[in-house]
Legacy VTK file of the C-alpha trace (Angstrom):
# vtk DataFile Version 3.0
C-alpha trace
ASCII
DATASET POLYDATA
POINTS 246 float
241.453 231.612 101.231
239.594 230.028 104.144
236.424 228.234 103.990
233.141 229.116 106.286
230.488 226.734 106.179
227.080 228.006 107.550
225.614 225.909 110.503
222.070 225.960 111.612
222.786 223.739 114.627
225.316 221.519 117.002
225.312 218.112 114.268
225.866 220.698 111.460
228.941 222.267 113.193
229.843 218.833 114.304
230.019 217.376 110.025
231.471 221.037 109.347
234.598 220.849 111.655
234.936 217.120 110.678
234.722 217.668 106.987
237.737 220.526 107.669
235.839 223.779 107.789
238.200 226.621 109.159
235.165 228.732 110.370
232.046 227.365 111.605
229.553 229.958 110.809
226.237 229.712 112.740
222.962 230.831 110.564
219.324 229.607 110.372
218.746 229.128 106.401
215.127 229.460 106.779
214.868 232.949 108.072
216.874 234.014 105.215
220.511 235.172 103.798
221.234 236.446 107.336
219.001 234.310 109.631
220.079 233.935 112.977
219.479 230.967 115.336
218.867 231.984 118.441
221.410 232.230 121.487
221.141 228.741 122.830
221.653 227.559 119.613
224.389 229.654 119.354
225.966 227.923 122.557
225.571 224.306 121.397
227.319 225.461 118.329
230.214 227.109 120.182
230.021 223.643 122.838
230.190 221.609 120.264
233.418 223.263 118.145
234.898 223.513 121.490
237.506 225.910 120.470
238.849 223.952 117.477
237.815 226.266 114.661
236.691 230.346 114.885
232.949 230.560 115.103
231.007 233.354 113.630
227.436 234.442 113.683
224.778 235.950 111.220
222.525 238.015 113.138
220.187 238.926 110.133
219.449 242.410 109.158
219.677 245.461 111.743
217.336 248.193 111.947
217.957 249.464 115.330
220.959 250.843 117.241
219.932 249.357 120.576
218.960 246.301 119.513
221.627 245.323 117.612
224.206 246.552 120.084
222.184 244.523 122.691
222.495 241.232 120.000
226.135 241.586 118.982
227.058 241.773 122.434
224.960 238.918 123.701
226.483 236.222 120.813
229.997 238.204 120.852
230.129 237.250 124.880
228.927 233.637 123.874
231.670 232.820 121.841
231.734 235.149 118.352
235.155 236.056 116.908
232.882 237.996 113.741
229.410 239.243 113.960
227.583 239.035 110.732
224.759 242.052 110.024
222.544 242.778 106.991
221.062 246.012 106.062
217.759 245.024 103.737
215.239 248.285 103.543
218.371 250.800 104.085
219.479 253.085 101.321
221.726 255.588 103.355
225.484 255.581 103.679
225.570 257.466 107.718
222.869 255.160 108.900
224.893 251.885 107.934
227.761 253.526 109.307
225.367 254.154 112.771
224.495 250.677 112.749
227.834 249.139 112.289
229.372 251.306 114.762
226.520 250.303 117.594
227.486 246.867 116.826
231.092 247.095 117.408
230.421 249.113 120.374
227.831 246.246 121.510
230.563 243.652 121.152
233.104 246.103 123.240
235.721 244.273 125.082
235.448 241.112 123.544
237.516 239.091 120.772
234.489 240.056 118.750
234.379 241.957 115.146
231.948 243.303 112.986
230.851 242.030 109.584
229.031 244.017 107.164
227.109 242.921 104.481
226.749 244.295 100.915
224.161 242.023 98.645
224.989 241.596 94.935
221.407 242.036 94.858
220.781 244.852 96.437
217.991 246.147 93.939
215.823 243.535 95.485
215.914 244.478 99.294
216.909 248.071 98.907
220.079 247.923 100.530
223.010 250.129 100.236
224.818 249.849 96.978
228.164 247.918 97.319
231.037 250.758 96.758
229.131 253.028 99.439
229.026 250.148 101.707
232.721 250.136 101.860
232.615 253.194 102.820
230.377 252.785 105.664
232.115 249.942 106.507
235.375 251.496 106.899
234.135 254.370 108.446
232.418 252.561 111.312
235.340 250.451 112.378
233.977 247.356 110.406
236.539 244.062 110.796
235.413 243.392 107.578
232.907 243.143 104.622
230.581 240.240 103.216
229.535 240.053 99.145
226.171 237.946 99.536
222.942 237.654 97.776
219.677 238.806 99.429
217.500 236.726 97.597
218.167 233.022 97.416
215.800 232.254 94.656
217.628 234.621 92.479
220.578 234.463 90.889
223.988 233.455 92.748
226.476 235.810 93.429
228.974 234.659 89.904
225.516 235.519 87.977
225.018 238.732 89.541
228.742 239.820 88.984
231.182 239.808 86.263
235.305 238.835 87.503
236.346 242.385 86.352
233.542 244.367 88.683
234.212 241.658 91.357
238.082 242.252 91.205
237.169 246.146 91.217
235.186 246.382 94.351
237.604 243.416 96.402
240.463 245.862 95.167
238.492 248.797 96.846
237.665 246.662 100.412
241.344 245.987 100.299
242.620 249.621 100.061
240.063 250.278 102.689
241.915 247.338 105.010
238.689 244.956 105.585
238.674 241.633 104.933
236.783 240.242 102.253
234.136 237.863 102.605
232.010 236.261 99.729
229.248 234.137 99.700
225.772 233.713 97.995
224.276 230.239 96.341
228.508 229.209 95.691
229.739 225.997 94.105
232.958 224.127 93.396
233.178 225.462 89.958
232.955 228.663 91.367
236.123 228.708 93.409
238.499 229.700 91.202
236.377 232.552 90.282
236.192 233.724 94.269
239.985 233.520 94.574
240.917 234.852 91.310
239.306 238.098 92.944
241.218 238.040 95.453
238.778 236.919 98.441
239.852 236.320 102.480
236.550 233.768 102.930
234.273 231.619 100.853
231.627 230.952 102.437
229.223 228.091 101.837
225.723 226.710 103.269
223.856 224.282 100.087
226.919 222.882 98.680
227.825 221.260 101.646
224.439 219.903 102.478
222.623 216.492 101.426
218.957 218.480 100.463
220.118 222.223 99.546
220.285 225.137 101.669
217.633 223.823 104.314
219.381 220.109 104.430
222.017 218.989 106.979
225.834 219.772 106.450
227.419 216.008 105.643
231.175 215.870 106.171
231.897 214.142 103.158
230.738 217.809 101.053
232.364 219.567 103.170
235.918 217.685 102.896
235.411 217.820 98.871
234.689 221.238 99.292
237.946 221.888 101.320
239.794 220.158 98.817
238.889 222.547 96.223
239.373 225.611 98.269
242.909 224.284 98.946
243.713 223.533 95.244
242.299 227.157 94.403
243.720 229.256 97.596
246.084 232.206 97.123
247.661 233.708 100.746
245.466 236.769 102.079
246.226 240.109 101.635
244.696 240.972 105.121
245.758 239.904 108.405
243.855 237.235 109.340
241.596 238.482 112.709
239.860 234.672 113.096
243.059 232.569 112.861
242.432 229.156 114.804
245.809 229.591 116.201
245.289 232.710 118.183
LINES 1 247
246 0 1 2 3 4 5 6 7 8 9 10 11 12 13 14 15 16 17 18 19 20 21 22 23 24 25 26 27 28 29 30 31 32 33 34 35 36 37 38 39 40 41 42 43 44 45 46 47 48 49 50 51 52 53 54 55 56 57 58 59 60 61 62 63 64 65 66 67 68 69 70 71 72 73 74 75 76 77 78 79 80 81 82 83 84 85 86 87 88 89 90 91 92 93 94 95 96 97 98 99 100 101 102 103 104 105 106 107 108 109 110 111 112 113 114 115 116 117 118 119 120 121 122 123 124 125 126 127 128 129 130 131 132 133 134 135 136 137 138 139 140 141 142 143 144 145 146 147 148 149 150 151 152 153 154 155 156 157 158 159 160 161 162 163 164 165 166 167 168 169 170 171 172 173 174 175 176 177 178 179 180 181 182 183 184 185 186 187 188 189 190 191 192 193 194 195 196 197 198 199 200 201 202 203 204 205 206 207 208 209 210 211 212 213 214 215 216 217 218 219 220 221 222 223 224 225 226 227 228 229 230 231 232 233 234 235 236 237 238 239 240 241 242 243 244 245
């Protein structure tokens, strides 16, 4: 199991990758689960990692075809191994599948994949529920999937889902050959529970920061935090599409 910490800038990828992050996620926690910073963000982020760990991107919640082709390929040609996309307000299974698929093809002939994300939550944005998003997933070419929560004044994701449903729906992301992703308001103590389930990524933003999810990443949470994840980890299932080494 790897560990992604979520950057908002070039000092937070800097404490990430020196606290032993293996992916340095970029994200803006104040415009949400999925916020993006913008592109020259995005390339101080990348500058600053300077090919020592995988960097990924959130680029929040897609609506449009053209625009998020146009946005995966702009931050997939800037450095993105995985693109990271939301689907808040979208209830049908083809249209995912649409908007996953302009993605990809936005972030043709680059290193780049395509993320997408199922919330936990997704009563509360009226998203896609999370079996069906497999399936959209899958059928759109997806690298892989993300578990997250929505709403991050809500419950985290080990309230919103017992080990037995979380085990179920991994089980079904595995047998449809994405990787598996979790995130959403994580801790320590819930570690075990992520790889128990059988997850690729944990992914992390306020427990690695001094002042919650809108503080500043400090190396010293991050190492702890790698410590855990290396206690808890189980080898993947998947093959690995943002190994360091490639």
């Amino acid at each position: 199991m790897k560990l992604l910490v979520s950057c908002r800038d070039a000092v937070d990828a800097s404490a990430a990758l020196a606290g032993g992050a293996d992916i340095i996620d970029a994200k803006e926690p104040a415009s949400g689960a999925l916020g993006a910073v913008d592109l020259a963000t995005f390339q101080h982020i990348v500058a600053a990692v300077a090919n020592a760990r995988p960097v990924t991107a959130a680029l929040g919640d897609a609506i449009n075809e053209r625009a998020i082709a146009h946005t995966a390929g702009a931050y997939a040609r800037a450095g993105a191994r995985l693109v990271k996309i939301g689907f808040a307000g979208i209830t049908s299974r083809s249209r995912v599948a649409s908007l996953v698929a302009a993605a990809r093809d936005g972030a043709a002939g680059t290193r780049a994949g395509v993320i997408a994300t199922a919330y936990a939550d997704a009563d509360r944005v009226a998203s896609l529920n999370l079996l069906a998003m497999i399936d959209a997933a899958a059928l759109a070419g997806a690298t892989g999937i993300l578990l997250d929560t929505a709403d991050k004044r809500g419950p985290g994701l080990r309230g919103l889902m017992s080990s037995e449903r979380l085990h179920s729906w991994i089980s079904a992301a595995r047998d449809a050959r994405l990787l598996v992703a979790l995130a959403g308001k994580l801790t320590a103590d819930d570690f075990g529970f992520v790889n128990d389930a059988g997850a690729d990524i944990i992914g992390v933003r306020g427990a690695a920061c001094d002042g919650g999810r809108t503080g500043q990443i400090v190396a010293a949470r991050v190492r702890a935090i790698r410590s855990v994840v290396a206690r808890r980890s189980t080898p993947g299932l998947v093959p690995d599409p943002v190994s360091a080494s490639e």
